[in-house]
DRENDOKE-651268 format. One record per residue (C-alpha): residue in three letters; x, y, z. Coordinates in pm, whole numbers, padded with zeros to 5 digits, always signed. Layout:
alaXYZ ...
END
This chain:
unk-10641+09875+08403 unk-10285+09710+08365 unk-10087+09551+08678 unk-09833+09707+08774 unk-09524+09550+08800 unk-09473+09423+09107 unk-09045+09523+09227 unk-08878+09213+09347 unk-08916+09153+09738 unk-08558+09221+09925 unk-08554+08923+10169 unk-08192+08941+10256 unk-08014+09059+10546 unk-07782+09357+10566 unk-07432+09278+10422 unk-07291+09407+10801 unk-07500+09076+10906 unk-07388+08796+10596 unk-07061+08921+10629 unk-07016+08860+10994 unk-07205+08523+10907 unk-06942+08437+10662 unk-06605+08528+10934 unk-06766+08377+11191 unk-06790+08044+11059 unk-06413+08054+11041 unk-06330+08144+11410 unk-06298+07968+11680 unk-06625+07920+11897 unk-06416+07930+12255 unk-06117+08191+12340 unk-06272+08471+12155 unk-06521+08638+12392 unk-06776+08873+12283 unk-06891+09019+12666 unk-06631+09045+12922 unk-06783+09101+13277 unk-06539+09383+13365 unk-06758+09699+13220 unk-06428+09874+13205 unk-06312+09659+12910 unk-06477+09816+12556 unk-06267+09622+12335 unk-06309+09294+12397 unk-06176+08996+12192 unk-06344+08896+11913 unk-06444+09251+11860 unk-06004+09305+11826 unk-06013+08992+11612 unk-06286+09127+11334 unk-06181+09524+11346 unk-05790+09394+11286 unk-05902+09180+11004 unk-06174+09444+10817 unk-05850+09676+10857 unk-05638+09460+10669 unk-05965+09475+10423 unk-05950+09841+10323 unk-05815+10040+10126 unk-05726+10315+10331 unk-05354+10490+10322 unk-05412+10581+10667 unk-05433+10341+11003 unk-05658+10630+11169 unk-05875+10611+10863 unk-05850+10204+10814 unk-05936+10217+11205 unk-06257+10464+11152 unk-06444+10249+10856 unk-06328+09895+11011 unk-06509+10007+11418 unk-06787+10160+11204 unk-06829+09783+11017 unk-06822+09641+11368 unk-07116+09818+11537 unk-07314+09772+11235 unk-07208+09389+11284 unk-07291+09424+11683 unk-07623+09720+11697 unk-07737+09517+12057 unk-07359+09498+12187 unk-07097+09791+12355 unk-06998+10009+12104 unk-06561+09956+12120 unk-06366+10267+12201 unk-06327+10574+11940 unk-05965+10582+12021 unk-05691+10464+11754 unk-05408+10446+12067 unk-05657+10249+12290 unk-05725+10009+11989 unk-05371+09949+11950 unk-05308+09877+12344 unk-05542+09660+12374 unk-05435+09454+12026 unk-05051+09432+12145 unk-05159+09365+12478 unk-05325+09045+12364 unk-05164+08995+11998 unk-04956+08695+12063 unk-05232+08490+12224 unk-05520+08548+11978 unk-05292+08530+11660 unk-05282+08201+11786 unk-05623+08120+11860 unk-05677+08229+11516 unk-05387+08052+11293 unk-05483+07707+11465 unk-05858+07770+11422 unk-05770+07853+11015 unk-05516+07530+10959 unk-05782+07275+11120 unk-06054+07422+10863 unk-05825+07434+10647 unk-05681+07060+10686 unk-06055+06921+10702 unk-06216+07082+10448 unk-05978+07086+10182 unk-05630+06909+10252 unk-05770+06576+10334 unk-05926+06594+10025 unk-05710+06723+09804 unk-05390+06478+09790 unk-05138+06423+09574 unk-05115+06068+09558 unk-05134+06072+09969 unk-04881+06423+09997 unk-05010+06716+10071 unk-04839+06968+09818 unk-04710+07259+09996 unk-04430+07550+09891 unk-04217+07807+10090 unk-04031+08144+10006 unk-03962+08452+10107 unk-04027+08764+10050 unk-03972+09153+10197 unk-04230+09416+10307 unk-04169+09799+10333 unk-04225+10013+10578 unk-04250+10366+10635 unk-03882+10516+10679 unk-03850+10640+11019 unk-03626+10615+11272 unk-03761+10341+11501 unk-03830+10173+11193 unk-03498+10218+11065 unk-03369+10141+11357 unk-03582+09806+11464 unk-03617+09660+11102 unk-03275+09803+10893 unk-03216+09895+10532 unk-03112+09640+10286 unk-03087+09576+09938 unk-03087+09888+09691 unk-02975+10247+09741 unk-03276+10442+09905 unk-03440+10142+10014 unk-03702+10164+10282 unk-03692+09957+10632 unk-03807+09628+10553 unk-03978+09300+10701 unk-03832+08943+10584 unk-04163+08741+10541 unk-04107+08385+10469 unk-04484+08177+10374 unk-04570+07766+10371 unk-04824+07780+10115 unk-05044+07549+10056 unk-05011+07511+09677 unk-05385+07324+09549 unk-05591+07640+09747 unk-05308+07907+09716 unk-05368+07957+10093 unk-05096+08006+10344 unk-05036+07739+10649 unk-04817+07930+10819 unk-04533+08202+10839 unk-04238+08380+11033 unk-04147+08752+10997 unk-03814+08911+11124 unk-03612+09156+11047 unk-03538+09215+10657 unk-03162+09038+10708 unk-03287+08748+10884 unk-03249+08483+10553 unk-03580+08315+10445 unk-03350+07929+10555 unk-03350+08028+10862 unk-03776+08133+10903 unk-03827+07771+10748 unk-03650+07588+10990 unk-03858+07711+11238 unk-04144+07618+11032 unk-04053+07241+10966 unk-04215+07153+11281 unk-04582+07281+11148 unk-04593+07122+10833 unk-04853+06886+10764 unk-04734+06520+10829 unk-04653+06368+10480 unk-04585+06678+10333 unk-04458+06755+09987 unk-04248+07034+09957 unk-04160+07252+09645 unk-03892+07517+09716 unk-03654+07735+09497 unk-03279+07675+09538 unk-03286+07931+09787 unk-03394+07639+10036 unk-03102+07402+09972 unk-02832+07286+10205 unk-02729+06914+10395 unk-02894+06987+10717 unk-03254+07178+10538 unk-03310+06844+10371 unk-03232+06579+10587 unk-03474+06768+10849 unk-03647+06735+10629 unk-03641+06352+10543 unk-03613+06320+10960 unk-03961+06449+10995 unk-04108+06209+10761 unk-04178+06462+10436 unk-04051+06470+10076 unk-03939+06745+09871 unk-03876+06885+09512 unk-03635+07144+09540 unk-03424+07341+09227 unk-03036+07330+09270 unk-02787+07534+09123 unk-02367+07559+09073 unk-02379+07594+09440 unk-02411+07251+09493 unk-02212+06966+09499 unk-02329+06610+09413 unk-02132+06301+09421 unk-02219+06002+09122 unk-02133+05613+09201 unk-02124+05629+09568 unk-02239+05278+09627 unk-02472+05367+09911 unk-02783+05189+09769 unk-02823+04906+09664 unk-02925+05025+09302 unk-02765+05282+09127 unk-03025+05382+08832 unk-02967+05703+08622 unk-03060+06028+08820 unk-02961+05874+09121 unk-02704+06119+09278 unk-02584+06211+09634 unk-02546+06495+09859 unk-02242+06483+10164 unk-02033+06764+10201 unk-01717+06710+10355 unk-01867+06922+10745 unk-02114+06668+10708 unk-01912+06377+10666 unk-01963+06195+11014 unk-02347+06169+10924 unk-02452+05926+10592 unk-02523+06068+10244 unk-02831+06154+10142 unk-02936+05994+09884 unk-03151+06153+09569 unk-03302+06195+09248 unk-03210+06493+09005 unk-03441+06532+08736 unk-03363+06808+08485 unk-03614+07015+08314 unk-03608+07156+07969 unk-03853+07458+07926 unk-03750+07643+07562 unk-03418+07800+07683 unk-03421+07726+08001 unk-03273+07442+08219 unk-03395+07362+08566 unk-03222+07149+08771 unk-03401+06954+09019 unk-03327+06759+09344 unk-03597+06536+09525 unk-03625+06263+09760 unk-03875+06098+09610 unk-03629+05778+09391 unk-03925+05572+09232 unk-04014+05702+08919 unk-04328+05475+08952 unk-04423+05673+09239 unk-04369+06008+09094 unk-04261+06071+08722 unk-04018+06343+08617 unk-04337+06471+08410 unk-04476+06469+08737 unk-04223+06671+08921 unk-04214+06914+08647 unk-04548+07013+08704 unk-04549+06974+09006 unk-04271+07241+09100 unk-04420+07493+08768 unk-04749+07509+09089 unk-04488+07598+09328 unk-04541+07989+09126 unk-04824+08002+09329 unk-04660+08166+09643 unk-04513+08437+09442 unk-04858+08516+09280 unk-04978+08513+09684 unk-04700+08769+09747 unk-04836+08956+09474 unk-05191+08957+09601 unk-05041+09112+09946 unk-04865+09382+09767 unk-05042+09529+09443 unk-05431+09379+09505 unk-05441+09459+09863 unk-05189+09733+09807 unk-05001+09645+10091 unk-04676+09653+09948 unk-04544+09911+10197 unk-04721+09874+10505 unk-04854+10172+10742 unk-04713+10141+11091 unk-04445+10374+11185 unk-04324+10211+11465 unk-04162+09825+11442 unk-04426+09666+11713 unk-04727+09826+11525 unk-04568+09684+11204 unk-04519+09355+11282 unk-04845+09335+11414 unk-04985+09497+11108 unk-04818+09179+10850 unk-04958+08919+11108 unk-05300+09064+11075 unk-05285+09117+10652 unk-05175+08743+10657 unk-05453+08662+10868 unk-05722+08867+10641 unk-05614+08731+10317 unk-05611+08365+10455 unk-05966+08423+10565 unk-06083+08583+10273 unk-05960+08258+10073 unk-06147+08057+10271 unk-06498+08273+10242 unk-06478+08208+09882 unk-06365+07898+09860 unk-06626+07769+10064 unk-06902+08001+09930 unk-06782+07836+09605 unk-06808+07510+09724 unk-06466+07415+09600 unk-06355+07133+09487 unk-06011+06917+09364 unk-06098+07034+08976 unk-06176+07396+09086 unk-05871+07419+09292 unk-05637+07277+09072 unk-05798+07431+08743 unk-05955+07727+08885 unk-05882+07880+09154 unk-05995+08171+09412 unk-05972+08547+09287 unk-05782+08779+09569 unk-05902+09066+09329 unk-06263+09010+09265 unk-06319+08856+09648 unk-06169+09191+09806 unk-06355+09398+09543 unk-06715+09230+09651 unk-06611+09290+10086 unk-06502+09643+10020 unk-06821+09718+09863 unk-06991+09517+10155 unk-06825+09765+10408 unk-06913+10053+10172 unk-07294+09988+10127 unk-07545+10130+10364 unk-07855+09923+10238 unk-07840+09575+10089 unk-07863+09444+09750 unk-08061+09163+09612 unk-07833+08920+09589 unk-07645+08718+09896 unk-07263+08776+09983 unk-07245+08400+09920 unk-07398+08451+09614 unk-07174+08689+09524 unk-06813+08533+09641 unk-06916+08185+09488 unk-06861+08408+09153 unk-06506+08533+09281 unk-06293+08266+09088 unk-05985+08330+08812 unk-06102+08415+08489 unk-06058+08100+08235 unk-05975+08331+07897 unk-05697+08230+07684 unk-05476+08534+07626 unk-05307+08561+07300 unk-04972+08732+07474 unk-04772+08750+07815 unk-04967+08937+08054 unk-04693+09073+08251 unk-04579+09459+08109 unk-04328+09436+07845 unk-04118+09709+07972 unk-04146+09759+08356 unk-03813+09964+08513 unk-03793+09832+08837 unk-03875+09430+08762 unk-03600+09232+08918 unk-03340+09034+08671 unk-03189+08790+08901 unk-02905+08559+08702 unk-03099+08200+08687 unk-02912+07959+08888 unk-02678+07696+08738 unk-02611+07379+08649 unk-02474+07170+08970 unk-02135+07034+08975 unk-02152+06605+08947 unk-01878+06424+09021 unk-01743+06039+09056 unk-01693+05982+09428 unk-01329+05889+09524 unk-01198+05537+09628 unk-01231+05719+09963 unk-01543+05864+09937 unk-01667+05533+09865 unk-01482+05358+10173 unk-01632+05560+10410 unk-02011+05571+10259 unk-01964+05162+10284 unk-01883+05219+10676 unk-02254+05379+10687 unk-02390+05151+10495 unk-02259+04855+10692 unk-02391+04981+11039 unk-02724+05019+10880 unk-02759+04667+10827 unk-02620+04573+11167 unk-02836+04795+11312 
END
């Protein structure tokens, strides 16, 4: 009589268990309690921390509905522990309640795995390549909405949310971010953010980041940038600031900064087909970095706006569900928070490394596609989540054609900026730029 064939032993654990393996390696092991001793709590905080995140995870058009499959995740996660309250309006007190405070707990926890993991490792000759821009988020038009967010831009627009991102370019990961109102300008977010960055930082921004004061804050805090100008800026030639005056070296004073010293800086301009792209950095020794270099460099710097993407079309969160500003903010802080940590699963399920970042890098589509399905399974398959996500990388095909739609009605045409206007600095110009330049030798 034949054997029969033996079906392969299941060994693995439920995906409720290796998926709360995989988040909790990412959180912080103190100021996220699991047991509070007051009985009357049921949502306590790391059980806040995982439902807000799984929310951000779904796919649901609803917050009640988001709210249903992400507490029925969590007591799969937690069978031995207090099942959380069934109540969407208790869930949310208890999140605003204590937003501010674990948002924090959270972000610093993600930037130090972040930073030791990957950005010590993955340098740019000693910078640590980072972008920044902006973008906006809808929300649903009502009137505290309306009234807390306002309408801008088109005819018919909805209320929206100015988001502004630091992105760290060689994971596509963000570092950090501000949200405001939809008029609040995306300059204004990043000079709150200068603070955060990364010491010896790198920064690649699009000229909607220019300006006297942006940059030398910049230069102040002890980072570089690369940073695309247009006819909206005014650079002086033949100041005699420096000591050497070598082609592409150009200066930036406008006359309300005049009582402060020039900056002094490179412009590198980039030919791609048709198009010219003017670029300003502060880096002046071509040893140090090329203008090959720096036009590669800033082509990565695409890599926010493919993040933005992710948020809006692959996690289809490009109008968000809250009907009430609070609930909204909160909602953004929390998608920013679930994408950053879904990165991070698969990156380090992966095992990542410079090559795979730089060449290869994490899939927001296939990643989200493999933890839906975890939330969605009763029983568990053969293979590990690990398993799995290590497999959740950009496809390496070489397409014939464009891959955006040829023909898409509402894709933005903004007029490229210019070319930026380069002058030879007055006799007087060059008088006072010599007063600077004497006090910094005496000095």
């Amino acid at each position: 009589m034949k054997n029969k064939r033996k079906e392969p032993v299941n060994n693995n654990p439920a995906y409720s268990t290796q998926l709360l393996k995989a988040i909790r390696k990412f959180l912080p092991k103190r100021g996220l309690s699991l047991i509070e001793d007051d009985r009357r709590v049921r949502w306590t905080d790391r059980m806040l921390v995982i439902t807000a995140i799984l929310m951000a995870w779904t796919d649901s058009t609803m917050l009640k509905d988001a709210f249903a499959l992400a507490r029925d995740f969590v007591i799969r996660m937690y069978p031995t522990r207090r099942r959380p309250g069934r109540q969407f309006r208790g869930f949310l007190v208890a999140l605003d309640k204590n937003h501010n405070r674990l948002l924090k707990c959270i972000r610093t926890s993600l930037q130090s795995v972040l930073c030791q993991k990957w950005m010590q490792r993955i340098q740019h000759r000693g910078w640590v390549v980072m972008g920044v821009d902006g973008t906006r988020i809808s929300v649903p038009r009502t009137v505290a909405n309306e009234q807390g967010f306002g309408v801008f831009g088109k005819n018919k627009s909805l209320p929206q949310q100015q988001l502004t991102t630091v992105f760290h370019v060689d994971t596509q990961l963000p570092w950090t971010w501000r949200r405001s109102r939809g008029d609040i300008s995306e300059r204004t977010h990043f000079g709150e953010m200068i603070s955060e960055l990364p010491s010896h930082t790198l920064l690649l921004a699009d000229a909607g980041f220019t300006g006297y004061a942006m940059m030398r804050k910049l230069q102040n805090a002890g980072h570089d940038f690369i940073i695309r100008v247009g006819s909206n800026v005014n650079l002086l030639r033949k100041l005699g600031f420096t000591v050497r005056e070598y082609d592409g070296i150009v200066y930036l004073w406008p006359k309300k900064h005049r009582k402060s010293e020039p900056l002094v800086l490179r412009l590198v301009t980039v030919i791609d087909g048709s198009k010219r792209v003017d670029l300003l950095t502060s880096v002046l020794d071509d040893n140090l970095l090329s203008d090959a270099e720096i036009a590669k460099l800033y082509r990565r710097r695409w890599g926010v706006e493919v993040m933005y993407r992710s948020l809006k079309q692959t996690m289809e969160k490009d109008k968000l569900r809250s009907r009430v500003p609070r609930h909204g903010q909160m909602e953004l802080d929390w998608l920013m928070i679930g994408f950053w940590l879904l990165g991070l699963m698969t990156l380090d399920a992966s095992g990542a490394s410079r090559t795979v970042c730089r060449d290869r890098s994490w899939s927001p589509a296939r990643a989200l596609r493999i933890v839906r399905q975890c939330m969605s399974l009763s029983r568990q398959k053969t293979r590990k989540l690990s398993n799995v996500l290590a497999g959740a990388l950009q496809d390496t095909c070489k397409r014939s054609g464009p891959k955006r739609t040829r023909q898409y009605a509402e894709k933005k045409r903004e007029k490229p900026p210019g070319k930026p206007k380069i002058r030879i600095a007055e006799r007087s110009e060059v008088i006072a730029a010599q007063k600077f330049k004497s006090a910094k030798i005496a000095s």
